[in-house]
C-alpha positions in Angstrom: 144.7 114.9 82.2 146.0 116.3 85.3 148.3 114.4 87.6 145.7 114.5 90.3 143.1 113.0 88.1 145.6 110.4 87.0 146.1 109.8 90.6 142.5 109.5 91.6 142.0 107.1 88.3 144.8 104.9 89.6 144.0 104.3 92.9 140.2 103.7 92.3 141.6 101.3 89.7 143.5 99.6 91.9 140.5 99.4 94.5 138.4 98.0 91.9 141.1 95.3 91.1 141.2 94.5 94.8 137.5 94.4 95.1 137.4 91.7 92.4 140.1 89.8 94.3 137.8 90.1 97.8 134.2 88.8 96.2 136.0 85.8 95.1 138.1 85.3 98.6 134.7 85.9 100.1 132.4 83.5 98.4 134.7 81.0 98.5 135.1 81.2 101.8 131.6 81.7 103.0 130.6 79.0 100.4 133.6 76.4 101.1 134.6 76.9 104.5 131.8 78.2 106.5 129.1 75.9 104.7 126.8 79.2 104.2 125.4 78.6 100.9 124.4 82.5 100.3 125.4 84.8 97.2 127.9 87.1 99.2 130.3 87.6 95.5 128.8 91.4 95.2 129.5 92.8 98.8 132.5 94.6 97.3 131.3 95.7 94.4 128.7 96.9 96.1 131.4 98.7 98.1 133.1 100.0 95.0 129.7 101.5 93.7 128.9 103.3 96.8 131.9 104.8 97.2 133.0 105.8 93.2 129.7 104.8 91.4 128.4 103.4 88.1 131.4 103.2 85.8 133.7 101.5 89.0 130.8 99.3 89.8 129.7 97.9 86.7 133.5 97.4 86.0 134.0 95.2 89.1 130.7 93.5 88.7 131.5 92.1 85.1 135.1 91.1 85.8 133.9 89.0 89.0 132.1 86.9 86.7 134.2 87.0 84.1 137.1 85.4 86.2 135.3 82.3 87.0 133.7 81.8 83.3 137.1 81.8 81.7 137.9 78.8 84.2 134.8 77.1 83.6 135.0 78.0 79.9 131.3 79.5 80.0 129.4 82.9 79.9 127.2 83.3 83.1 124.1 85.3 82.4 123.9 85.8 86.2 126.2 88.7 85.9 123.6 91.1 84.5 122.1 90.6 88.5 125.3 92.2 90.0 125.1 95.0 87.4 121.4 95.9 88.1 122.7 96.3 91.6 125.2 97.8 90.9 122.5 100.7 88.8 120.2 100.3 92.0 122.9 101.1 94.3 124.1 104.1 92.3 120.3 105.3 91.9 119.5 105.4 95.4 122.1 105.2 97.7 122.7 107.8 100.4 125.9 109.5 101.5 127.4 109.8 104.7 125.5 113.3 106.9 127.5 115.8 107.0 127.1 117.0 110.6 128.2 120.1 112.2 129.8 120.5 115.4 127.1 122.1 116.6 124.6 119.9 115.7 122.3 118.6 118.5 121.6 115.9 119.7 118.1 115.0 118.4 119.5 116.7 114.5 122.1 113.6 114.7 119.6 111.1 115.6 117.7 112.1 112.5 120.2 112.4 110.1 121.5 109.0 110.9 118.4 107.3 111.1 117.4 109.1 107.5 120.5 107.1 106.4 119.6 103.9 108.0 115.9 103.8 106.5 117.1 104.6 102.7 119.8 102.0 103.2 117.4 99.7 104.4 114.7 101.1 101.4 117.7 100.3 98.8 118.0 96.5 100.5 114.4 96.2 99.6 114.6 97.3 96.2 117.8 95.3 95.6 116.4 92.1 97.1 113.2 92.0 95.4 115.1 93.1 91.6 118.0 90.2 91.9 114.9 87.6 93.0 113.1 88.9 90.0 116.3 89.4 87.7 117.9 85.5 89.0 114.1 83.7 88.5 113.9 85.3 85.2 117.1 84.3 83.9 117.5 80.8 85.5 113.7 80.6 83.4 115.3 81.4 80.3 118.6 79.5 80.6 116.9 76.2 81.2 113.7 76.3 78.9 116.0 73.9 76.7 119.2 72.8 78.9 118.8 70.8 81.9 120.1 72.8 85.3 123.0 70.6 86.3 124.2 72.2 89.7 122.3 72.7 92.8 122.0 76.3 94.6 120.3 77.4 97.7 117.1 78.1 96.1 116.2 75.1 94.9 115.7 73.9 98.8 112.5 76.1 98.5 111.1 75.1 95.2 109.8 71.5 95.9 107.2 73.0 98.5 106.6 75.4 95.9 105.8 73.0 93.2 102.8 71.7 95.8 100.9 75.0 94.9 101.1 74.2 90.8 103.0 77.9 90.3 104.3 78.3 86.9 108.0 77.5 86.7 109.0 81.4 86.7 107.2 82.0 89.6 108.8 79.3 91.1 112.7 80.0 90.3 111.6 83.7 91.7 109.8 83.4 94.9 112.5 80.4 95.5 114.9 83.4 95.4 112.9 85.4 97.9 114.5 83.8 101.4 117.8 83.7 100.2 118.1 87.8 98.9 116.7 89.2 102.0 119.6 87.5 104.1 122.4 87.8 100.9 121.3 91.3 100.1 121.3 92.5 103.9 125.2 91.8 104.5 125.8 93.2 100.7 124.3 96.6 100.8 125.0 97.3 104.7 128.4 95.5 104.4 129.5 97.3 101.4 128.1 101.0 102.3 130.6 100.9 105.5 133.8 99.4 103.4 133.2 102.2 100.8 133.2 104.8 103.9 136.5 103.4 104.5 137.4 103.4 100.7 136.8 107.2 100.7 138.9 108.1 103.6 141.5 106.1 102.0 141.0 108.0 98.3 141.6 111.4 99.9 141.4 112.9 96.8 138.3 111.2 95.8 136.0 114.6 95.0 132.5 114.1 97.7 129.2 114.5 96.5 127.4 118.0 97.9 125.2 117.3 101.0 123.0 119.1 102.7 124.4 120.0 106.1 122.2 120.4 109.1 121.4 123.7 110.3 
């Protein structure tokens, strides 16, 4: 291994520790102090998968829940959500346009709004999959164990139960309300922190993009 790769392995390790560090900070705080009762623990491994992909990602995802199930002496299914993220986020995410000098005017309008709608497209895709991915498992997990805590989405399931939906449809759609507000700040918020997170891995090697003409 060279010394540069050694040096790029190192300091995207030690991003990925800090992102671990940050989710917790930030859903503690959102969830403690601010009273917002959203899922907000994945808007820096979201970062981390933007800006260094699966391997980082999926590395950051499982050792933000693992943290808090070693204190609460439990395994949390839940993690497989931030992991699927972290796949749909590496699947479909968009880099940065790399725009001449030259470039006019309208060009730069495009290429920016281009980036905007597949950022919003992956916001979609990631809040529909984690409603689908968090009913389904919250399904399993309680076929035979009692849910003993109370989370956002349950404010939405007594007006659900009115309708007689099966129970899985229920712990999903209840889901719905919550990930298009959660997963708006986590895929915006972390694509700009990884932006950041490259400029500060100078090293880093970019993907290829296609530059305007």
């Amino acid at each position: 291994m060279s010394g540069r790769s050694f040096r790029i392995i190192i300091k995207i390790a030690f991003f990925c520790v800090l992102a671990i560090i940050m989710n917790l900070l930030l859903s503690s705080f959102v969830m403690n102090f601010l009273r917002f009762p959203l899922f907000l623990d994945t808007v820096f491994t979201a970062a981390i998968a933007f800006a260094f992909g699966v391997i980082p990602g999926i590395f950051t995802a499982v050792l933000t829940w693992f943290l808090p199930c070693v204190f609460y002496s439990g395994f949390n299914f839940f993690v497989l959500c931030s992991i699927a993220e972290v796949l749909l986020i590496c699947a479909v995410k968009p880099f940065a346009p790399d725009i001449p000098a030259f470039a006019s005017k309208e060009k730069i309008i495009v290429s920016y709004t281009a980036l905007v709608s597949k950022l919003f497209l992956l916001y979609i895709l990631c809040a529909i999959a984690i409603s689908v991915l968090g009913g389904v498992i919250e399904y399993i997990t309680h076929l035979s164990v009692e849910k003993h805590y109370f989370s956002i989405d349950d404010l939405f399931k007594p007006g659900l139960n009115m309708y007689n939906l099966p129970i899985l449809a229920i712990n999903i759609i209840s889901r719905v309300p919550v990930n298009i507000v959660d997963r708006f700040i986590v895929i915006f918020g972390g694509y700009f922190i990884s932006l950041g997170l490259l400029k500060l891995t100078v090293d880093y090697p970019r993907p290829r993009r296609r530059q305007l003409s």
